[in-house]
C-alpha positions in Angstrom: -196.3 14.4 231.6 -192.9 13.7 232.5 -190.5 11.0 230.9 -191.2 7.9 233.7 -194.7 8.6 235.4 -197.0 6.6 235.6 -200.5 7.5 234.6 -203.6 7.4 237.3 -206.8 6.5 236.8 -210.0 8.2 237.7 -210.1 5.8 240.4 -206.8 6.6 241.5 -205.3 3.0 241.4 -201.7 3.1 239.3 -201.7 1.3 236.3 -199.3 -0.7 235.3 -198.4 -4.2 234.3 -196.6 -6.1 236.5 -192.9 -7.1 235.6 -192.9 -4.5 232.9 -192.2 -1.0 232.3 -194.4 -0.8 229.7 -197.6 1.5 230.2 -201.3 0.4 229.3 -202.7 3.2 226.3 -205.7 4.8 227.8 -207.8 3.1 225.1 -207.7 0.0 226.9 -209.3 2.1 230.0 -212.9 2.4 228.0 -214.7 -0.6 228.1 -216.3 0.5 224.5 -213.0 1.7 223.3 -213.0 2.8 220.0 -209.1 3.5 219.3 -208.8 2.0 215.9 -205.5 1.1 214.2 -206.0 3.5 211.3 -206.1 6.2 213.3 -203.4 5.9 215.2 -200.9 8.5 215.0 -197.5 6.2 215.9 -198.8 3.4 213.7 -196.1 3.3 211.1 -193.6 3.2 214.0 -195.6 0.6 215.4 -196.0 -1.5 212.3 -191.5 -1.4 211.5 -191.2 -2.9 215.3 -193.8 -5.5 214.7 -192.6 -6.0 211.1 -188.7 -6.8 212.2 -189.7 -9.0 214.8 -192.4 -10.5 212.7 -189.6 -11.4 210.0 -187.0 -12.6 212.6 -190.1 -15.4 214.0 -190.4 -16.4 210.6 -187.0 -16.9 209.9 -186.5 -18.9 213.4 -189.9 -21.0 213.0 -188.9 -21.7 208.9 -184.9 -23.3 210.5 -186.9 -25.1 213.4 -189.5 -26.9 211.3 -186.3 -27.7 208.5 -184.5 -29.1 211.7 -187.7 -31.7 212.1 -189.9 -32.9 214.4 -187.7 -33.1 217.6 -186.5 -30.1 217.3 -189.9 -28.7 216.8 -191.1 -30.4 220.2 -188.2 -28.9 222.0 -189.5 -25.6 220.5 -192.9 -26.0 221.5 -191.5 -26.9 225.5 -189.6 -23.8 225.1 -192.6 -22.1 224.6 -194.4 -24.2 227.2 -192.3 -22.5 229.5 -192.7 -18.7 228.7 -196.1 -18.9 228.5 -196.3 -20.7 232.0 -193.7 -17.8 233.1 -195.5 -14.9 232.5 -199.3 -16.5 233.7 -197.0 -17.6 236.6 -196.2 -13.5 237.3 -199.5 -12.8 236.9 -200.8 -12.6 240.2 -197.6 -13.4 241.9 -196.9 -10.7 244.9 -193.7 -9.7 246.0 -195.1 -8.9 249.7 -196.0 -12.1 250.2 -193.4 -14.3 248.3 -191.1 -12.7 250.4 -193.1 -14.6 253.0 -193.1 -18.0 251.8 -189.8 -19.1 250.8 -189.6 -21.8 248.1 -193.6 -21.8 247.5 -192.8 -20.5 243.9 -190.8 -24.0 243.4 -194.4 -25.2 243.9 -195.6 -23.7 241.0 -193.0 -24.8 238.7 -192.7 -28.5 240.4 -197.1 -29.2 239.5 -195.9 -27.9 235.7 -193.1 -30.1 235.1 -195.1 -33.2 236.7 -197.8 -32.4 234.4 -194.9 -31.7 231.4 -193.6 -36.0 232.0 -197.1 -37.3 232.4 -198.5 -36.0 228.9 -195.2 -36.2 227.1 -194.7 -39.7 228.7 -198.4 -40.8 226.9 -197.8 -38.9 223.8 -194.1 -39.8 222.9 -194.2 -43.7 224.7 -194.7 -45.8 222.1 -191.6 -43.6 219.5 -189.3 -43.6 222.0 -189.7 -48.0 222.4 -189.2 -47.5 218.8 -186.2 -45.9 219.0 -184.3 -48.6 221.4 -185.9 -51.7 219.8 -182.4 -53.2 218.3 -181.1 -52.9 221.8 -181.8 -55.0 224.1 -180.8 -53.6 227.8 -182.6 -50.3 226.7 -185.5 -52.0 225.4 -186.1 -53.8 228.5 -185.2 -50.3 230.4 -187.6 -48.1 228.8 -190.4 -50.8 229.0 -190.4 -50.6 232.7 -190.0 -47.0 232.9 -192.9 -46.8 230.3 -194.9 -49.7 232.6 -194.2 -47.8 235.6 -194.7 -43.9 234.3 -198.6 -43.1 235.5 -197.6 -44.4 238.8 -194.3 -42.1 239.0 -196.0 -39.2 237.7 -199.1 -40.1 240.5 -196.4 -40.3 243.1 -194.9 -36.8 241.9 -198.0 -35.3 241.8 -198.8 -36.1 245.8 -195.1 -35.1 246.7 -196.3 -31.7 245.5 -199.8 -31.8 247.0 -197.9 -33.1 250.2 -195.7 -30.0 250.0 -198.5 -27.6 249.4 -200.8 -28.4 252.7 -197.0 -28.8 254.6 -196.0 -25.3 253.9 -200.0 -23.5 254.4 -199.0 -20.2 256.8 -201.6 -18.4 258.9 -203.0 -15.5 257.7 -201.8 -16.3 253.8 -204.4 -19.4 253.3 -206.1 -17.4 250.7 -203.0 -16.2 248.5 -201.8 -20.0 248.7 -205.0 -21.5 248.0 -205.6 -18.9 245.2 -201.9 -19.7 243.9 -202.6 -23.2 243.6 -205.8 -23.3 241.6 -203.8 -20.9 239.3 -201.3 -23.0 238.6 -204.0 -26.2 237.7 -205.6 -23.4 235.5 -202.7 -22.7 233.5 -202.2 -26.6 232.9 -205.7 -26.5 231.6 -205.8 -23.9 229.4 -202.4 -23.7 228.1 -200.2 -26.8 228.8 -202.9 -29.0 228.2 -204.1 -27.3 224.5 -200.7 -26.6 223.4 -199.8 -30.7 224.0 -202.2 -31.6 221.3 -199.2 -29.6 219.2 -196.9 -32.4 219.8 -199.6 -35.1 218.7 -199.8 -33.4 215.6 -195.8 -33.0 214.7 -195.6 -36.6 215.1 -198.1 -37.5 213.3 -196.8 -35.9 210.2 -195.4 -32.0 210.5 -197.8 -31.1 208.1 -200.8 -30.9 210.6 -198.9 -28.9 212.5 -196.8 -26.7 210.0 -200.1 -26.1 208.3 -202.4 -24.7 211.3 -199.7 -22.7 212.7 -199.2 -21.2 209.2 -203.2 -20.3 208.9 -202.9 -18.3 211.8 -199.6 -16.7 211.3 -201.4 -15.4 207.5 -204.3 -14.4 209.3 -203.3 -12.6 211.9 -201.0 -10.5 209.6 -203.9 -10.2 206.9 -206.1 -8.9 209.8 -203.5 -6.4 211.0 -202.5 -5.0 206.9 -206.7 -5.1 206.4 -207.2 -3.1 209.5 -204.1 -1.1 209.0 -205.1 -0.1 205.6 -209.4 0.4 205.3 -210.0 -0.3 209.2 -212.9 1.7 210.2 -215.6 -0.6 211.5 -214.9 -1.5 215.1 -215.5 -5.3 215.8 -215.5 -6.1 219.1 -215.5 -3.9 222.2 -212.7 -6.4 224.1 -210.5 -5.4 221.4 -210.4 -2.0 220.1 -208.6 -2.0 217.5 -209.7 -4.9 215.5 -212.3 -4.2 212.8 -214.6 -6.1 210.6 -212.9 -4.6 207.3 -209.5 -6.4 208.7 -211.6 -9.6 210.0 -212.9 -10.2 206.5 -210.2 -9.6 205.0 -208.2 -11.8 206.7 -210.7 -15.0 206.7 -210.3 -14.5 202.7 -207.2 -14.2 202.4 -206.8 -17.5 205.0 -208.9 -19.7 203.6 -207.3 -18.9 200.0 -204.1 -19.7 201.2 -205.1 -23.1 202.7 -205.7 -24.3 199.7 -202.9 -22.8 197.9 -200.4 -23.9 201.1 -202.0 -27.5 201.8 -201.1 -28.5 197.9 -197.2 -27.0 198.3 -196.6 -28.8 201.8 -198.3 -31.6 200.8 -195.6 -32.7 198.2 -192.6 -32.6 200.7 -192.6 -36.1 202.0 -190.3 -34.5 205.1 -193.7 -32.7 205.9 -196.2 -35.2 205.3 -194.7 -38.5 206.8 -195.8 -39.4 210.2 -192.2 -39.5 212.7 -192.3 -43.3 214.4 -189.8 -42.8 216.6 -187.7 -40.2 218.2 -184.9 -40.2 215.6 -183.5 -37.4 213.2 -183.2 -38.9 210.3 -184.5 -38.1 206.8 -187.9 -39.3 206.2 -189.5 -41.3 203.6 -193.0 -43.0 202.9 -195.4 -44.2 200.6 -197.6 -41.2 200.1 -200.7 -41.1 202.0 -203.4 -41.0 199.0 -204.5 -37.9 200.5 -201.3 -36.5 198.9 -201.1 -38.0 195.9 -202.2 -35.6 193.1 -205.6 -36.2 191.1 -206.3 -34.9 188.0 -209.2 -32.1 187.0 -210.1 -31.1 184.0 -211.5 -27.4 183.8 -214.7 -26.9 181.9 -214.1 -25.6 178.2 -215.4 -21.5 179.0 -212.4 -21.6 181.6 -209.9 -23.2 179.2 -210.4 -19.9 176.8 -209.1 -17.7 180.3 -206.0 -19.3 181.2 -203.5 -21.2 179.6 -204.2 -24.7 180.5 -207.3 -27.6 180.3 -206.4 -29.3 183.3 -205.0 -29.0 186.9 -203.6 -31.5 189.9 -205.4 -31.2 193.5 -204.1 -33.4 196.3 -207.1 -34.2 198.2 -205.8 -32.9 201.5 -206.4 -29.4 200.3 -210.1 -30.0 200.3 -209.7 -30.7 204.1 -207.2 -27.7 204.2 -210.3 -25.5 203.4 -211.9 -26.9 206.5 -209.0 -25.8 208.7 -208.8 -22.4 207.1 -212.3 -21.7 207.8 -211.7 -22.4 211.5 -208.3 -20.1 211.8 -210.2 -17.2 210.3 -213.9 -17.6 212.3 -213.1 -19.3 215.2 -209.5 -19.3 216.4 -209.9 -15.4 216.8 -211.9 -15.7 219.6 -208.9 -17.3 221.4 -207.5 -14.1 220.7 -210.7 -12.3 222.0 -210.7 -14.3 225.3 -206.8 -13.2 226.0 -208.4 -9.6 225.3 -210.7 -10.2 227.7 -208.3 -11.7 230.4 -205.8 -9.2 230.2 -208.9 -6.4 230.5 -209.3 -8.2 233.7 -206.1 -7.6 235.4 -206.0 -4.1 233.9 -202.4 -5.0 231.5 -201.6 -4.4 228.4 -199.7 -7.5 227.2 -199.1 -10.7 229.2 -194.4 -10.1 229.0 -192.4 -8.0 227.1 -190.3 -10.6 225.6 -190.9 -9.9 221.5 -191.1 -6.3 220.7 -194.2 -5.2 219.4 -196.1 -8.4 219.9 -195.9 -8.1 224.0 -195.1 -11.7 226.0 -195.0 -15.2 224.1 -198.8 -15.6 225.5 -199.9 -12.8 223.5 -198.4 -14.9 220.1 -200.0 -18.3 221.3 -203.7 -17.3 222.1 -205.3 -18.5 219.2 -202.2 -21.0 218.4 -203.6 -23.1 221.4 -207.1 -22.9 220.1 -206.1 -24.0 216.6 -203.8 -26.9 218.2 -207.0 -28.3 219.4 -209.4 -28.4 216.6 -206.0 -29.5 214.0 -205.9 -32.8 216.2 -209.6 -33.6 216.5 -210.1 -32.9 213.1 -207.1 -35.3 212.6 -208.4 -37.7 214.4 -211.9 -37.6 213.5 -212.0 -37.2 209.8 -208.2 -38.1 208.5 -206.7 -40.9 210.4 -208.6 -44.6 209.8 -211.0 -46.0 212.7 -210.9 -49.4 212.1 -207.8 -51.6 213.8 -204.9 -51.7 211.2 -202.0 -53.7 211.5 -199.8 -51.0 212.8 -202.0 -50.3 215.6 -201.8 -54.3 216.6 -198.2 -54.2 216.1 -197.9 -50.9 218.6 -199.7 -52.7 221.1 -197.7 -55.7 220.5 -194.4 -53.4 220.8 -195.8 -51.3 224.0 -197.1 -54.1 225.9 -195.5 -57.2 225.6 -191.9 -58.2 227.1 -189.4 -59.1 224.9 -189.8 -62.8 226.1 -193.5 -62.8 225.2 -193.1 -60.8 221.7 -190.7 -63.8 220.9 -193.6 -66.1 222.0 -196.2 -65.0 220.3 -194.0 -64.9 217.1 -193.4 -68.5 217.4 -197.4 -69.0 218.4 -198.3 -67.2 215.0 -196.1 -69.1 212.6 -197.2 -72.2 214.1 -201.1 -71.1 213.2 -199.9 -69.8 209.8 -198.4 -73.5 208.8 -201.3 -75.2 210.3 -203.4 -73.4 208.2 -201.5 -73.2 204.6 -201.2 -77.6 205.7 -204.8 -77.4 205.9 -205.5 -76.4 203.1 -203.4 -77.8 201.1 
């Protein structure tokens, strides 16, 4: 076959991924395909491409996360944006884009709407925090944070307005189909990868720490498969084997541990951000990261060199997060498998050599995401009503006027009370 054709199917439909020069491997033609990683013949060359760009995303994610939390945020939009790209391209046709001018605005219109509604509830409350010494932007940002749902709301119908306005005749069904896309991609990957943000802010250690899992297993699985694969796992994706599936959930759930007790003693990792400042952080240790002491039972001490060792307690919930990246969160992978079956491509972009588009990296980052901040929420953070939750409601929903008020209220009560009982 010549250097630039493109192979046919026995069905006689061309096969290739849209945007992209890049050719999908016949493998991913048989629904049982069996095309495992160890015997592939171009593997090696494979494994330098993914290696260099592998070490080059290390090296960018390892400056981001030193730069802190803002900076990871504006990372994660970045990404936001890729992903929402390449989805976007998806089932985008040139014939009839060509026939409605400006609909693709549309698309891109509904996502950044959605973008200043869930930012605007996430990051509220931090950025009153940030302008509380000043006055005029105090009073600014409370009414833009007052009036924000009904902004958003108002955005929102602008672009449904826009939608029904610019329906053609004879393209109902691409425009219709177009627009359901686009509220699917908010669901399943703006609206997962958000919970990311919750986490950074709430201390970049529930974020640095999930990511992490799934960076190590995801390499584990591919070394494990690369190595002894020879078990097929799953027919949506060929090449993964159980040898490098169980290989990787060990070698995950090790490094949880081992990875939740490093992080957890940086207090630029473990401190929750309250505002939307750069600064260096520092805090009074959660006690989830301050060290308790074990001593190891007296046939050990014989082994290895000491009687005792430190465990912050967060690494016993660590264990629960690595179970999760290295059973669960590869089924996100699975489900991209599955999708990308289903429109008969190889990889979702181009954009990182050897890895295909940034949606390809993010499957089972999204899924992770998720469970990192329910877990947060359900088993870490405290239920009951603390007195920096009444002060944040204090903050977000009182005027200035009426925070000065109920300060004056408060000390009134307080020297009633100490006069009482005295």
């Amino acid at each position: 076959m010549n250097e630039g054709t493109v192979p046919v199917t026995h069905t006689g439909r061309v096969r290739r991924r849209k945007g992209s020069n890049e050719q999908v491997p016949a493998d991913v033609d048989q629904p049982n395909g069996t095309k495992l990683l160890a015997n592939d013949q171009n593997k090696y060359k494979s494994m330098l491409v993914r290696a260099y760009s592998t070490i080059w995303m290390i090296g960018g994610f390892i400056f981001v996360v030193y730069m802190g939390h803002l900076y990871i945020w504006a990372m994660i939009v970045i990404i936001q944006i890729f992903m929402a790209k390449e989805l976007f391209n998806l089932l985008r046709k040139a014939h009839e884009d060509k026939q409605l001018p400006g609909f693709r605005l549309l698309n891109w219109h509904i996502f950044f709407t959605a973008m200043l509604f869930v930012y605007g509830r996430i990051l509220s409350q931090r950025l009153v925090n940030t302008v509380s010494t000043d006055k005029f932007w105090y009073k600014l940002v409370g009414n833009l944070i007052r009036y924000h749902m009904a902004a958003c709301y108002f955005l929102y119908i602008t672009g449904f307005v826009w939608f029904i306005l610019s329906l053609k005749k004879k393209m109902y069904k691409y425009q219709f189909g177009q627009y359901a896309w686009t509220h699917m991609i908010l669901i399943v990957v703006f609206t997962q990868s958000s919970f990311t943000v919750a986490n950074i802010f709430e201390g970049i250690f529930w974020f640095l720490l999930p990511a992490s899992l799934i960076v190590i297993n995801d390499i584990a699985a591919y070394i494990f498969g690369f190595f002894f694969g020879r078990t097929p796992l799953i027919k949506l994706s060929p090449k993964k084997t159980w040898e490098g599936f169980i290989g990787a959930s060990v070698t995950t759930i090790i490094s949880a541990f081992v990875l939740a007790n490093f992080f957890g003693r940086f207090q630029w990792l473990t401190c929750p951000r309250k505002d939307l400042s750069t600064g260096w952080l520092q805090c009074d240790p959660d006690p989830l990261f301050k060290p308790e002491r074990f001593e190891l039972p007296g046939w050990l001490s014989e082994w290895f060199p000491w009687t005792e060792i430190h465990i912050l307690p967060v690494q016993w919930h660590a264990l629960g997060l690595g179970l999760f990246a290295s059973i669960i969160a590869p089924f996100g992978g699975f489900f991209a498998s599955g999708f990308k079956r289903a429109f008969n491509i190889k990889d979702f972009g181009d954009s990182i050599p050897g890895h295909g588009g940034m949606t390809d990296r993010m499957d089972c980052q999204m899924v992770m995401a998720v469970f990192a901040y329910i877990y947060h929420q359900s088993f870490i953070v405290a239920q009951s009503v603390s007195l920096g939750m009444i002060l944040d409601q204090i903050v977000m929903n009182l005027s200035y006027d009426e925070q000065r008020e109920l300060y004056s209220k408060l000390g009134q009560i307080i020297k009633d009370r100490q006069f009482g009982e005295s």
